[in-house]
Structure formats: structure tokens, C-alpha cells
C-alpha positions in Angstrom: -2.8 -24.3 62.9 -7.0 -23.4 62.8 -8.9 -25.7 61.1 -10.6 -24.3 57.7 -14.9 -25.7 57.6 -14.1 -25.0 53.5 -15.7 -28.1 51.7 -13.7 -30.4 48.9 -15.5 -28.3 46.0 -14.3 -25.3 47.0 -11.0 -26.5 47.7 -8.1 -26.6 45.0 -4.5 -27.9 46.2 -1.5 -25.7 45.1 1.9 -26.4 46.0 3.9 -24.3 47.6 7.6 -22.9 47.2 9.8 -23.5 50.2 13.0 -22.4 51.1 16.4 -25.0 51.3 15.7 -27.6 54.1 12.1 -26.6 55.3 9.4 -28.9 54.7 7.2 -29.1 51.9 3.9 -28.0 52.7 0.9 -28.4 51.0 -1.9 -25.4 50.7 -5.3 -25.8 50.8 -7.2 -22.6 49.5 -10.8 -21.6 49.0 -11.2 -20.6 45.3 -14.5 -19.2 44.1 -13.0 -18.5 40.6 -13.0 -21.8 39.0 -16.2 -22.4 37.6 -16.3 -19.1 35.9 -12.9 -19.6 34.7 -14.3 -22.7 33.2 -17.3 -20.9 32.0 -15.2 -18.4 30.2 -13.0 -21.8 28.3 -15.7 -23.2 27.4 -17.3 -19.9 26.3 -14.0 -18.9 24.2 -14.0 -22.3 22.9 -17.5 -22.0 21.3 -16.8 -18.8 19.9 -13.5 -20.2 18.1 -15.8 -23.0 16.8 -17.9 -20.1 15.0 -15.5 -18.2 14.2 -13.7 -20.9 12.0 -17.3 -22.0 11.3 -17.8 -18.8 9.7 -14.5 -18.0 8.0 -14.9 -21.4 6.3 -18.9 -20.7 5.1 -17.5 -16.7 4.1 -14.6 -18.6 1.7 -16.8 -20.9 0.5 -19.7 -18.4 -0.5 -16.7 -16.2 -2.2 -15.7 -18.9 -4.2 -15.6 -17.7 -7.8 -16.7 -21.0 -10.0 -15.7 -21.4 -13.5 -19.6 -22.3 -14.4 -20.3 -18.2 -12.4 -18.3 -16.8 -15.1 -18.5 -18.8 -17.9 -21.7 -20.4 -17.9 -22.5 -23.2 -21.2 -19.2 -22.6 -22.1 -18.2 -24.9 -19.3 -20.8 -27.5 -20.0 -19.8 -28.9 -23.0 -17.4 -28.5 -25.9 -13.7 -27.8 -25.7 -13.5 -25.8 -22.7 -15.1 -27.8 -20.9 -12.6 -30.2 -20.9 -9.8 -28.0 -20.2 -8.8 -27.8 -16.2 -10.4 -25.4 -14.4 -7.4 -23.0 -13.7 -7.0 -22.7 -16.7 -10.8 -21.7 -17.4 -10.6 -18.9 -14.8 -7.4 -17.7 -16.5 -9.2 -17.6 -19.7 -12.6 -15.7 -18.1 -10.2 -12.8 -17.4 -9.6 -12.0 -20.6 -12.5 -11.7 -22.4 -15.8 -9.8 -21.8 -19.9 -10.9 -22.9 -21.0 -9.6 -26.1 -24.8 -9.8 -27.8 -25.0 -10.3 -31.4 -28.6 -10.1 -33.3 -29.7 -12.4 -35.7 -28.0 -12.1 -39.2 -25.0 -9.6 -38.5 -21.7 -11.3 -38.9 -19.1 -11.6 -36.7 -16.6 -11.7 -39.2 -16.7 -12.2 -43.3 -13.4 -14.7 -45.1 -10.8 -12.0 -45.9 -11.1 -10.2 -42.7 -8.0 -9.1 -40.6 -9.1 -11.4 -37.2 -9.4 -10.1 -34.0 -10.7 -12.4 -31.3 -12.1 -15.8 -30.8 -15.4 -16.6 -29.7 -17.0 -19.1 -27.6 -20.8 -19.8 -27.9 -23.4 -19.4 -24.9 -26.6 -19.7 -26.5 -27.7 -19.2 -29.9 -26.2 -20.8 -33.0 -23.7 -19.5 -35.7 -23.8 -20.4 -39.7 -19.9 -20.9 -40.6 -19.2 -20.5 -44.3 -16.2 -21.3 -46.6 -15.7 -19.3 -49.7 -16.4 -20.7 -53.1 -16.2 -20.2 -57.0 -17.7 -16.6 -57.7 -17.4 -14.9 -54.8 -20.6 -17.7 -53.5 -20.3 -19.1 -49.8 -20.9 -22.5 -48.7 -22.2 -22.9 -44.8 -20.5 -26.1 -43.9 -21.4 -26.4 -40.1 -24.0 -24.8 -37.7 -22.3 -24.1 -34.3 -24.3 -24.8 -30.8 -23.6 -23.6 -27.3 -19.4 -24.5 -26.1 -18.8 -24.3 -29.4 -15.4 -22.3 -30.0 -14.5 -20.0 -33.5 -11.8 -18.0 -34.5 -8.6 -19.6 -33.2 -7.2 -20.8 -36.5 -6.2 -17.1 -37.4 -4.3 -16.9 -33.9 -1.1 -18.4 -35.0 -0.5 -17.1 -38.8 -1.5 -13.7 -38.4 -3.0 -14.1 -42.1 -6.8 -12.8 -42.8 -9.5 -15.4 -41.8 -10.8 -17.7 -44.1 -14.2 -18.5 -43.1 -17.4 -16.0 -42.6 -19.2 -16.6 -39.7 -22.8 -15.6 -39.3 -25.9 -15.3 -36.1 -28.5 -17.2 -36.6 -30.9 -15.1 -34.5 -29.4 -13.4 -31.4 -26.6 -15.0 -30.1 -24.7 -14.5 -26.4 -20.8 -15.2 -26.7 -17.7 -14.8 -24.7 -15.7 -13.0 -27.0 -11.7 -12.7 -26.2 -9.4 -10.4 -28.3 -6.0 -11.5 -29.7 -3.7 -9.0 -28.0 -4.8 -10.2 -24.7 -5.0 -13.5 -25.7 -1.5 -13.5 -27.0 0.0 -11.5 -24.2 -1.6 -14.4 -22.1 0.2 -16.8 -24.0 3.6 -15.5 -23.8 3.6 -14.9 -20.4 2.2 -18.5 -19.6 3.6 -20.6 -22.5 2.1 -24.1 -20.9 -1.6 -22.6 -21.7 -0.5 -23.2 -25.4 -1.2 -26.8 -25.0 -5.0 -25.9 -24.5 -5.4 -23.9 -27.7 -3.6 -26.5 -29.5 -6.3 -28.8 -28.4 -8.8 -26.1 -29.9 -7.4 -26.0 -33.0 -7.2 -30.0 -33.6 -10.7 -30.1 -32.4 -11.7 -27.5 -35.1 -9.5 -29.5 -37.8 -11.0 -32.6 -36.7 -14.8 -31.8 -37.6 -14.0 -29.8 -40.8 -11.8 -33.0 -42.4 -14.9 -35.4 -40.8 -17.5 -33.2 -42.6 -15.4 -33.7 -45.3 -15.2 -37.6 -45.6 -19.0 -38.0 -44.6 -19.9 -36.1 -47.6 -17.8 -38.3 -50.1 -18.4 -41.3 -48.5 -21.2 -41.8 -46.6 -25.2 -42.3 -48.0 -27.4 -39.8 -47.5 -29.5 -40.8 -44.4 -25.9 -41.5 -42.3 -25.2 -38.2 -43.5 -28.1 -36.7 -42.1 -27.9 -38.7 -38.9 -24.2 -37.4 -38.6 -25.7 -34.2 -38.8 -28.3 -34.1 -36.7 -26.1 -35.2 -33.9 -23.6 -32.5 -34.5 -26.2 -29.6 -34.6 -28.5 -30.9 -31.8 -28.2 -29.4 -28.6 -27.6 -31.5 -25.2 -31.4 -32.3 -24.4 -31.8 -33.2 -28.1 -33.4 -29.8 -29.9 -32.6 -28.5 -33.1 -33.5 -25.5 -33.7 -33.2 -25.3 -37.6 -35.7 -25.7 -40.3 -35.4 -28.5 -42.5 -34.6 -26.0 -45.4 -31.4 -25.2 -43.3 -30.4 -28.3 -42.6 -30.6 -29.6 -46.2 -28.7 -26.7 -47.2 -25.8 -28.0 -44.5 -25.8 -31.5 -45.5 -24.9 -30.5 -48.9 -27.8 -32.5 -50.3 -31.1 -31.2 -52.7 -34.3 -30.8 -51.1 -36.1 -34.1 -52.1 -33.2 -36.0 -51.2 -32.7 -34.8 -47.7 -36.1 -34.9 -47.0 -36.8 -38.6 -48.1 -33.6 -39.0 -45.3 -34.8 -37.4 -42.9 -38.9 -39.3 -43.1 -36.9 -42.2 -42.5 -35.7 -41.5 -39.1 -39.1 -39.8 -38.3 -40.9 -42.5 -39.2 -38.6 -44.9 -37.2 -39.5 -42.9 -34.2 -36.3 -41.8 -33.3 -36.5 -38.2 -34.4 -39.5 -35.4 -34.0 -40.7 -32.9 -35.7 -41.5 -29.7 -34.3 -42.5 -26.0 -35.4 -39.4 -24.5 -36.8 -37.2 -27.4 -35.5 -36.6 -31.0 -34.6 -36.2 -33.2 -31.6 -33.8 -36.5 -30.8 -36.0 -38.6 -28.6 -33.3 -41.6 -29.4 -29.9 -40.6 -29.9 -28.8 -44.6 -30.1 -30.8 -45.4 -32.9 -29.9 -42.3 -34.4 -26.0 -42.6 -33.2 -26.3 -46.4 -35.1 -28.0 -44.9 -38.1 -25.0 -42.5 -38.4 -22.8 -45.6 -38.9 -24.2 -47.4 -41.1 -22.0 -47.1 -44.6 -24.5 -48.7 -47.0 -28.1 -47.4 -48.2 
């Protein structure tokens, strides 16, 4: 058999077949293929590494948040406590509407016809009183949510709800909101949750105006009107008129928590600089 000069790197071993009762032989072959065969591994390896690399970045980027659809509404108030399935499920049903400063969105004794969520802006909500007169009970701020307690009864709405200057808001309408709901009962349990949210701040306006003195009043007040980073943008006017309370009376109320530092004033509004001392003020239950 000639002898092969082939080195050891060029040399791979292979066995080789052999028939019944011959010896097993062993085959040494030159090979010139290996290192690019290893080239082209580690080649396709890197490319799978970028490709996955890739798919994951493209499914990330595509990624529809709640906050990309919904914005404030997300950020604070009842929705955004609600899972976030269920926030996407909700996005689909309603589209963005604009609404300028002083039109209503709906007056008491209206048939209803959506609910609305607040973006930005605020909304005046009025009860009905003697005489045909209305009295605005609460000023709405951004995640705040109107217009679900006409869902269930079917009956004509019982509150007015005004813009105070333009406001942006996700409005949904009641047929799609209740096909929604009877083809995915379980998303009942979140309106529900709405509804004893909403039931909860009108009975608690309620008891802090026959119980409470007038500057816990007002500090209640303030807290429920002002904005996350502490703005209220209300006149003073305004906010009397909400706490239920006469001019001079709200005012000497109000110079108190100014004067303690924890509230200032600004043009056309005011600002919380200390929401604790405000928050304690609020629950104090003696002048």
C-alpha cells in the first residue's frame, strides 16, 4: 500500500464498510472541505442569532400598549386599575372625540348614549334641582369616567354634564358597549367596579357637606379636583360654588390653608405644594 505525505490537519478518519469476514480497515482521506464547512456553521449560526434577534425587537416594537391607545385614561382613575386585557378590549370600542368649552355632553332627562372617560380637560357634573335650577356637585379631572349609571336601566340620565373649556375624551357608545358585554359576560365585573366608584364619591360628597366644617370641606375638595402634580385649574368663584358654601365663607377656608403654606395661589387656579398637610386638614372634624 503507498504511503500518503498528507499531514494530520488535513487528515479526517472515516470508517469504512466491509463485507462479512474481511477486516475492518480504517481510511485516512485528505479533506480540504472542513474549514469552510465550519465557516458556513458558524456563519448560519450567526445569522439564526439575528434572525431571532430581530423577530424578537420587530414583536416588541409592534406591541400595542394600553397607555398607546388610551393615554391619561390609563394613568389614573378607574381604568387604570382594571387589567390590561381588559383595557385593550375596551380601546376597541370607542373612538376620540373634542368637546369646546361650555357645550354639553349631555343635559338630565336625556335618552343616554355612551359613557365617557376624561383625557384632559375637566367636566362640571350637575344634579337637577327645585325650578328647573342645577346644582354642579363635582368637577371631573383626567381618568375620570361619566355616563355608566344609565347603562343598566335604560331610563333617561339624571345628571347634566358640562366642558369646562375644551376637553379630549374617549367616548364609547352603548350598543357596542353592551354587545361587548353580552358576548364577554366576566367584563361586567369591571363596570360594576365603575359604578360603585361613581356611587361612592356622590354619597361621600354628600356626608362631607352635612357633616364636616368648612375648611375640611374645602380640603376634601381640593384633593378631589386637583390634578396629579397638584394643579387646579378653577377659579376660586368655581370652587365655592362646588363646595356648596357662600363666598366669604369659602374664602376665609381657603386663606387658611394658603396661609399655612400648604396651598398656592395662582392666575386662574391653585396649586398643592403639600398634599399631607392638606390630606390631614381634610380630616379634621372640628373647626
Amino acid at each position: 500500500m503507498a504511503k500518503t505525505t498528507t499531514s494530520a490537519k488535513d487528515l479526517r478518519m472515516s470508517w469504512v464498510s466491509f463485507e462479512r469476514g474481511a477486516p475492518l480497515a480504517i481510511c485516512l482521506c485528505k479533506t480540504t472541505s472542513a474549514p469552510n464547512s465550519l465557516r458556513q456553521v458558524k456563519q448560519s449560526g450567526a445569522n439564526s442569532v439575528a434572525t431571532r434577534r430581530s423577530a424578537q425587537g420587530s414583536e416588541k416594537a409592534a406591541r400595542v400598549t394600553p397607555a398607546m391607545r388610551l393615554g391619561n385614561l390609563v394613568a389614573s382613575g378607574w381604568l387604570s386599575q382594571q387589567p390590561e386585557d381588559f383595557q385593550l378590549r375596551l380601546a376597541d370600542l370607542g373612538r376620540w372625540v373634542t368637546v369646546a368649552g361650555g357645550r354639553r355632553l349631555y343635559s338630565a332627562g336625556d335618552e343616554p348614549d355612551a359613557v365617557y372617560g376624561i383625557d384632559s380637560g375637566l367636566l362640571d357634573i350637575a344634579i337637577p334641582i327645585l325650578g328647573g335650577e342645577e346644582c354642579v356637585v363635582h368637577r371631573a379631572v383626567a381618568g375620570f369616567w361619566i355616563g355608566d349609571g344609565a347603562l343598566l336601566p335604560g331610563a333617561p340620565r339624571t345628571l347634566s354634564v358640562e366642558a369646562v373649556g375644551e376637553c379630549r375624551l374617549f367616548r364609547i357608545p352603548f350598543p357596542a358597549l353592551r354587545r361587548h358585554l353580552s358576548e364577554n359576560p366576566a367584563d361586567w365585573e369591571y363596570m360594576h367596579r365603575l359604578s360603585t366608584i361613581n356611587g361612592t364619591l356622590a354619597t361621600r360628597i354628600l356626608s362631607e357637606v352635612l357633616s364636616l366644617p368648612a375648611k375640611a370641606r374645602v380640603a376634601r375638595l381640593l384633593l378631589r379636583v386637583a390634578a396629579p402634580d397638584g394643579s387646579i385649574e378653577s377659579t376660586n368663584e368655581d370652587l365655592g360654588r362646588l363646595a356648596g358654601m357662600s363666598r366669604a365663607t369659602f374664602r376665609r377656608s381657603l386663606s387658611r390653608l394658603i396661609a399655612s403654606g400648604a396651598v398656592n395661589t395662582r392666575y386662574a387656579g391653585l396649586t398643592i405644594v403639600d398634599r399631607a398637610a392638606v390630606e390631614k386638614e381634610a380630616n379634621r372634624t372640628e373647626s
